[in-house]
LOLO-202082 format. One record per residue (C-alpha): residue in one letter; residue number from 1; x, y, z; chain. Coordinates in Angstrom, 3 decimals, always signed. Layout:
# LOLO-202082
<node><residuo>a</residuo><num>NUM</num><u>X</u><v>Y</v><w>Z</w><cadena>A</cadena></node>
...
# end
This chain:
# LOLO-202082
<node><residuo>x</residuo><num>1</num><u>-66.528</u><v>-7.089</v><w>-9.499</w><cadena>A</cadena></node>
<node><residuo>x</residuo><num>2</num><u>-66.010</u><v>-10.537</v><w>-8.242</w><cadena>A</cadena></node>
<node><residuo>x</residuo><num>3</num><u>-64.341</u><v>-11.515</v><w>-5.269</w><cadena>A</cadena></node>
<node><residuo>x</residuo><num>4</num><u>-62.224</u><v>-14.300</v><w>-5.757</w><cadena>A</cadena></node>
<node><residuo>x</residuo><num>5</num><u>-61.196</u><v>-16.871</v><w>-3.236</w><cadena>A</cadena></node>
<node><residuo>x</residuo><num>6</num><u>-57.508</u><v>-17.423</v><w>-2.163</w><cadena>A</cadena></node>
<node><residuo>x</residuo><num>7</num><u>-56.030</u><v>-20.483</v><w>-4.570</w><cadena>A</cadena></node>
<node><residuo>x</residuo><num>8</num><u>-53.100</u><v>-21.922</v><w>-2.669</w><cadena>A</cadena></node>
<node><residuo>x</residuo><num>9</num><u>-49.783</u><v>-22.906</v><w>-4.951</w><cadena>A</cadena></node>
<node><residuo>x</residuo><num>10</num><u>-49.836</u><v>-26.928</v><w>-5.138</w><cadena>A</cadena></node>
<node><residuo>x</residuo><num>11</num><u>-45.997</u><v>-27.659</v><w>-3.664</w><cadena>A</cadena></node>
<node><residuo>x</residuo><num>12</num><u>-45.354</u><v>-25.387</v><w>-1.025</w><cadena>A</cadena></node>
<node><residuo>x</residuo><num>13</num><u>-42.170</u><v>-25.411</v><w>+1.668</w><cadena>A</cadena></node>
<node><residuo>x</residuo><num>14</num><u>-43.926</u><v>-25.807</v><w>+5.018</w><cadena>A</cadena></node>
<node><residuo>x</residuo><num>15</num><u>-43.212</u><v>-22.442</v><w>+6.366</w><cadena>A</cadena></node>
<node><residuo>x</residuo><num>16</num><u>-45.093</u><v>-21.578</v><w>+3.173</w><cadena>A</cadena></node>
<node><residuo>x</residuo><num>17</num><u>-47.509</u><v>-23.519</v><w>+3.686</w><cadena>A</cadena></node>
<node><residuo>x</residuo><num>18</num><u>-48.585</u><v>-22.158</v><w>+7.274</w><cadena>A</cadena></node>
<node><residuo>x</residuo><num>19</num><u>-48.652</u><v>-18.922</v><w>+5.353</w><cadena>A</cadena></node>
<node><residuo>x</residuo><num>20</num><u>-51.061</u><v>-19.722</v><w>+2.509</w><cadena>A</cadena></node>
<node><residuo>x</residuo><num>21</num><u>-53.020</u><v>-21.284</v><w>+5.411</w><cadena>A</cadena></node>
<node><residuo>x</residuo><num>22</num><u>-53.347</u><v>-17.911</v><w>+7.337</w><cadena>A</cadena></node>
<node><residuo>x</residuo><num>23</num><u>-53.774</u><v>-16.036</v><w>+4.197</w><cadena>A</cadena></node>
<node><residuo>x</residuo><num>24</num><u>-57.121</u><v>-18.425</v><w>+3.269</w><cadena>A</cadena></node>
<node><residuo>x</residuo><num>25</num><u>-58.036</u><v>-18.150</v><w>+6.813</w><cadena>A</cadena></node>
<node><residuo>x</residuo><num>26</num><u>-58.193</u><v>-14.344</v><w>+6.830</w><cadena>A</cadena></node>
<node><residuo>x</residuo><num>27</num><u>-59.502</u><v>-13.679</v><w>+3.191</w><cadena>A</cadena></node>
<node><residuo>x</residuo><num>28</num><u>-62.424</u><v>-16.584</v><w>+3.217</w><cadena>A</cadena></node>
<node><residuo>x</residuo><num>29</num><u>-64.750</u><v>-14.257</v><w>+5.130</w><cadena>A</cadena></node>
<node><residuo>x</residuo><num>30</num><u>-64.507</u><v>-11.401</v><w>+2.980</w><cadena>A</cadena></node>
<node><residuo>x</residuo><num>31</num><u>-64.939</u><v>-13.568</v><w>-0.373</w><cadena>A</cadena></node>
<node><residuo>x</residuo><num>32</num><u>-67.980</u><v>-14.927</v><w>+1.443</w><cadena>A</cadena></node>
<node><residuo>x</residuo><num>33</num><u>-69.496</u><v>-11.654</v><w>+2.397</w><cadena>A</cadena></node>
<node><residuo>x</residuo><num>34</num><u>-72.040</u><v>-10.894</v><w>-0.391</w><cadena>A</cadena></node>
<node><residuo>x</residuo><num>35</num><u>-72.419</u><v>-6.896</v><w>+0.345</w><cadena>A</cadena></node>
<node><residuo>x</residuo><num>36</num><u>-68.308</u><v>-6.762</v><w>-0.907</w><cadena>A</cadena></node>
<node><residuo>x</residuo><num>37</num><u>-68.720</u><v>-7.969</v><w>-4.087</w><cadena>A</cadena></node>
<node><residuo>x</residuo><num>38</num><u>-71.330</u><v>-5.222</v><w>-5.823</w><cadena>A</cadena></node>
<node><residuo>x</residuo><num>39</num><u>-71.000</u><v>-2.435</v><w>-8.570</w><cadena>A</cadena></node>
<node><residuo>x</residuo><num>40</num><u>-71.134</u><v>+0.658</v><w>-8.084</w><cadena>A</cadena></node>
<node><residuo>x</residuo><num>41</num><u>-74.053</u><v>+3.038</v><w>-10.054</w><cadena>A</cadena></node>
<node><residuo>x</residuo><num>42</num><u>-73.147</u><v>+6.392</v><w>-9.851</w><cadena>A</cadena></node>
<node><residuo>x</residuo><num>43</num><u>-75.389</u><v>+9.426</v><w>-11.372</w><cadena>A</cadena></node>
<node><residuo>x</residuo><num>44</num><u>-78.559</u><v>+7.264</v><w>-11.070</w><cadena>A</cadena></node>
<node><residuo>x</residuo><num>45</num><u>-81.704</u><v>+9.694</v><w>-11.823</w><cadena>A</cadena></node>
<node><residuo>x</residuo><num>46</num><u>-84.828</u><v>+8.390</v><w>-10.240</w><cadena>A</cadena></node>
<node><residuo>x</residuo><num>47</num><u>-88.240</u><v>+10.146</v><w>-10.137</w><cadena>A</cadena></node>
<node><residuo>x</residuo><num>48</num><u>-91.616</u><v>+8.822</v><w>-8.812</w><cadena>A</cadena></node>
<node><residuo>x</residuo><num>49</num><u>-91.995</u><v>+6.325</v><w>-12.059</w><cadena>A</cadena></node>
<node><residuo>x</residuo><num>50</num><u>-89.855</u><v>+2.983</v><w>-11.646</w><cadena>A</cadena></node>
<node><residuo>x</residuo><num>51</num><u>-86.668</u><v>+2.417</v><w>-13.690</w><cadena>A</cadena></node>
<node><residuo>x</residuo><num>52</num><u>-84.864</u><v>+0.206</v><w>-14.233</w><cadena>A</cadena></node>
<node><residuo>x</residuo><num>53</num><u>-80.822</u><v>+0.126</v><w>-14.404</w><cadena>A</cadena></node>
<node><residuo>x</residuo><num>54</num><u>-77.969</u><v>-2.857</v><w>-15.510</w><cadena>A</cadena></node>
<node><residuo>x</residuo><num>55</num><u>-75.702</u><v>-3.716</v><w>-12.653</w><cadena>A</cadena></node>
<node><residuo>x</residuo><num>56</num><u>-73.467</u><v>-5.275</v><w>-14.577</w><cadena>A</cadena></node>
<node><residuo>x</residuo><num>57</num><u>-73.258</u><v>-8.056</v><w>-11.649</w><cadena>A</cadena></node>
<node><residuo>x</residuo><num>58</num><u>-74.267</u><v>-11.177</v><w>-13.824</w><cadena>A</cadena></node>
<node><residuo>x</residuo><num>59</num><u>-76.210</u><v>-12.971</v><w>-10.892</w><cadena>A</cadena></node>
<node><residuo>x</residuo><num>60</num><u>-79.156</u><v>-11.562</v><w>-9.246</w><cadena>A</cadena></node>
<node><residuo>x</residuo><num>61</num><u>-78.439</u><v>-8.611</v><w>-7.042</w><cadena>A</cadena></node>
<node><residuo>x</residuo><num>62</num><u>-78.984</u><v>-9.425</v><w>-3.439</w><cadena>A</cadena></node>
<node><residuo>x</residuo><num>63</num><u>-79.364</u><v>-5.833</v><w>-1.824</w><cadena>A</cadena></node>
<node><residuo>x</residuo><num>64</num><u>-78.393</u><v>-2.376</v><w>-2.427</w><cadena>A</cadena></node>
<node><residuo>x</residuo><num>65</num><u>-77.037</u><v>+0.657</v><w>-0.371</w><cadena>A</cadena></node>
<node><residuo>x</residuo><num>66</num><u>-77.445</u><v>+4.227</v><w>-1.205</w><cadena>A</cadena></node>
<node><residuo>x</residuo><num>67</num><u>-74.120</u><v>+6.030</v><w>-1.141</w><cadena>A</cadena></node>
<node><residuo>x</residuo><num>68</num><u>-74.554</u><v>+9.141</v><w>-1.603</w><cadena>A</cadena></node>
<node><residuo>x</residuo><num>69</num><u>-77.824</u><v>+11.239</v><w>-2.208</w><cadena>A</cadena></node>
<node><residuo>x</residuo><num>70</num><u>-78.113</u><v>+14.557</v><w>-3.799</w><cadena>A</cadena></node>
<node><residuo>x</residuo><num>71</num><u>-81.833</u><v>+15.491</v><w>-2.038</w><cadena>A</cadena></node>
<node><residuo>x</residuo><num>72</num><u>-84.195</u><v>+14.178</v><w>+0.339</w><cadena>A</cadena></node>
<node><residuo>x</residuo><num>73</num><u>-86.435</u><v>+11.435</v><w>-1.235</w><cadena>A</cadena></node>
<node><residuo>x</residuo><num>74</num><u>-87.048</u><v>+7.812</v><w>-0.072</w><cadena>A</cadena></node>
<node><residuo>x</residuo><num>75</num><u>-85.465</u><v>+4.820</v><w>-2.734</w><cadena>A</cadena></node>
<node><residuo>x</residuo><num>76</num><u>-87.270</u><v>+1.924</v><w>-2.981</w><cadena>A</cadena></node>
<node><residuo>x</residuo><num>77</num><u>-86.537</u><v>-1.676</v><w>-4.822</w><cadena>A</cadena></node>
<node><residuo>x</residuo><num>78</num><u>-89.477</u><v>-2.316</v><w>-6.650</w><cadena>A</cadena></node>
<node><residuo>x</residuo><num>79</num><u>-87.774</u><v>-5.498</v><w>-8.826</w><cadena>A</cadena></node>
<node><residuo>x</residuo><num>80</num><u>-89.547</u><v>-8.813</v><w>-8.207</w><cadena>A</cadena></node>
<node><residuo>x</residuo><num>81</num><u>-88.020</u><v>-11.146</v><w>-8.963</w><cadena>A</cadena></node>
<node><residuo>x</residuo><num>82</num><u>-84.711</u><v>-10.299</v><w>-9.042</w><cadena>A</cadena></node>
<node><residuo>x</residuo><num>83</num><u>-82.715</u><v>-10.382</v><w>-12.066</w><cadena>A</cadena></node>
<node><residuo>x</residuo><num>84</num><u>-79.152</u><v>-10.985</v><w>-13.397</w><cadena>A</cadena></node>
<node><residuo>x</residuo><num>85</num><u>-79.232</u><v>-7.965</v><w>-15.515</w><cadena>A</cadena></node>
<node><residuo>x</residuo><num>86</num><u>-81.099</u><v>-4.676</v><w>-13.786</w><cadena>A</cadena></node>
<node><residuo>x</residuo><num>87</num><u>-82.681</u><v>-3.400</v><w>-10.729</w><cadena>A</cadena></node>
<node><residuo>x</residuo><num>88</num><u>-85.737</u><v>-1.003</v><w>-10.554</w><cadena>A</cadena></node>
<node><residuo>x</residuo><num>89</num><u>-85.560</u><v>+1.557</v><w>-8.484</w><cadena>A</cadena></node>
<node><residuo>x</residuo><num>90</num><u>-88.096</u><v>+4.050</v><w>-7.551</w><cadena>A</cadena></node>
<node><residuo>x</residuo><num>91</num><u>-88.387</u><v>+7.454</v><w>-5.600</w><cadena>A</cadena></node>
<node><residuo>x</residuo><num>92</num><u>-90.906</u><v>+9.381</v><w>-3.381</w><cadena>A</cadena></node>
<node><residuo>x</residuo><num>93</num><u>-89.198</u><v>+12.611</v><w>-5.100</w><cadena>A</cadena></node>
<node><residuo>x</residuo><num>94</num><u>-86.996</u><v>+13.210</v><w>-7.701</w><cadena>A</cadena></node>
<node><residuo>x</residuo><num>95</num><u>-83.037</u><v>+12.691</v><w>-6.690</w><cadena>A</cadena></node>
<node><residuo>x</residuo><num>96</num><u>-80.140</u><v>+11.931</v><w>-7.985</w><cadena>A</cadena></node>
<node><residuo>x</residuo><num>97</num><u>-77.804</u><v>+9.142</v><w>-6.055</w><cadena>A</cadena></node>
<node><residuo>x</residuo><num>98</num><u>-75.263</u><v>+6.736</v><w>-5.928</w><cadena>A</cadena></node>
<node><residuo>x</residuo><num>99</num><u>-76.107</u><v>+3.060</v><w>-5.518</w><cadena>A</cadena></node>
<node><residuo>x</residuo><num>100</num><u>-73.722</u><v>+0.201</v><w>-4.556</w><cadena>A</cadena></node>
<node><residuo>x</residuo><num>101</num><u>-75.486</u><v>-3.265</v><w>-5.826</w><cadena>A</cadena></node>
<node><residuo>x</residuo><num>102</num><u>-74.974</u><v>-6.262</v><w>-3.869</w><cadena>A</cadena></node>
# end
């Protein structure tokens, strides 16, 4: 999912116009914060052998956080370099978990 930045109408009334201003003002930060626009992987099955998965994010993922974990095991990125189409992941165990891709 892309975040997408605030476009303000072109002819505006000025009380209007104040408002588009505070509404740019207070959504710039979030479009500009990389770890809110991600994709969710959900079901991800990772074992000791690196995998790689899409993310579906068509840039290179920047980080990734894991959501939810069904056992105890480490994750670790083992892409280099990054890609616009997958991330490999890798485990200390095997696990199941959810990964949000940044």
């Amino acid at each position: 999912m892309t975040l997408k930045a605030f476009q303000k109408p072109s002819s505006l009334t000025p009380d209007l116009e104040v408002l588009a201003r505070a509404i740019n003002d207070y959504t710039q930060p979030l479009t500009k914060n990389p770890l809110l626009d991600g994709y969710l992987l959900e079901g991800v099955s990772l074992t000791t052998a690196a995998k790689a998965f899409p993310h579906n994010l068509n840039r290179p993922w920047n980080g990734f956080v894991i959501t939810d974990k069904k056992s105890f095991a480490d994750v670790i990125s083992v892409s280099t370099p990054y890609d616009n189409k997958t991330i490999t992941l890798q485990a200390n165990a095997t696990v199941t978990v959810d990964v949000w891709v940044f």
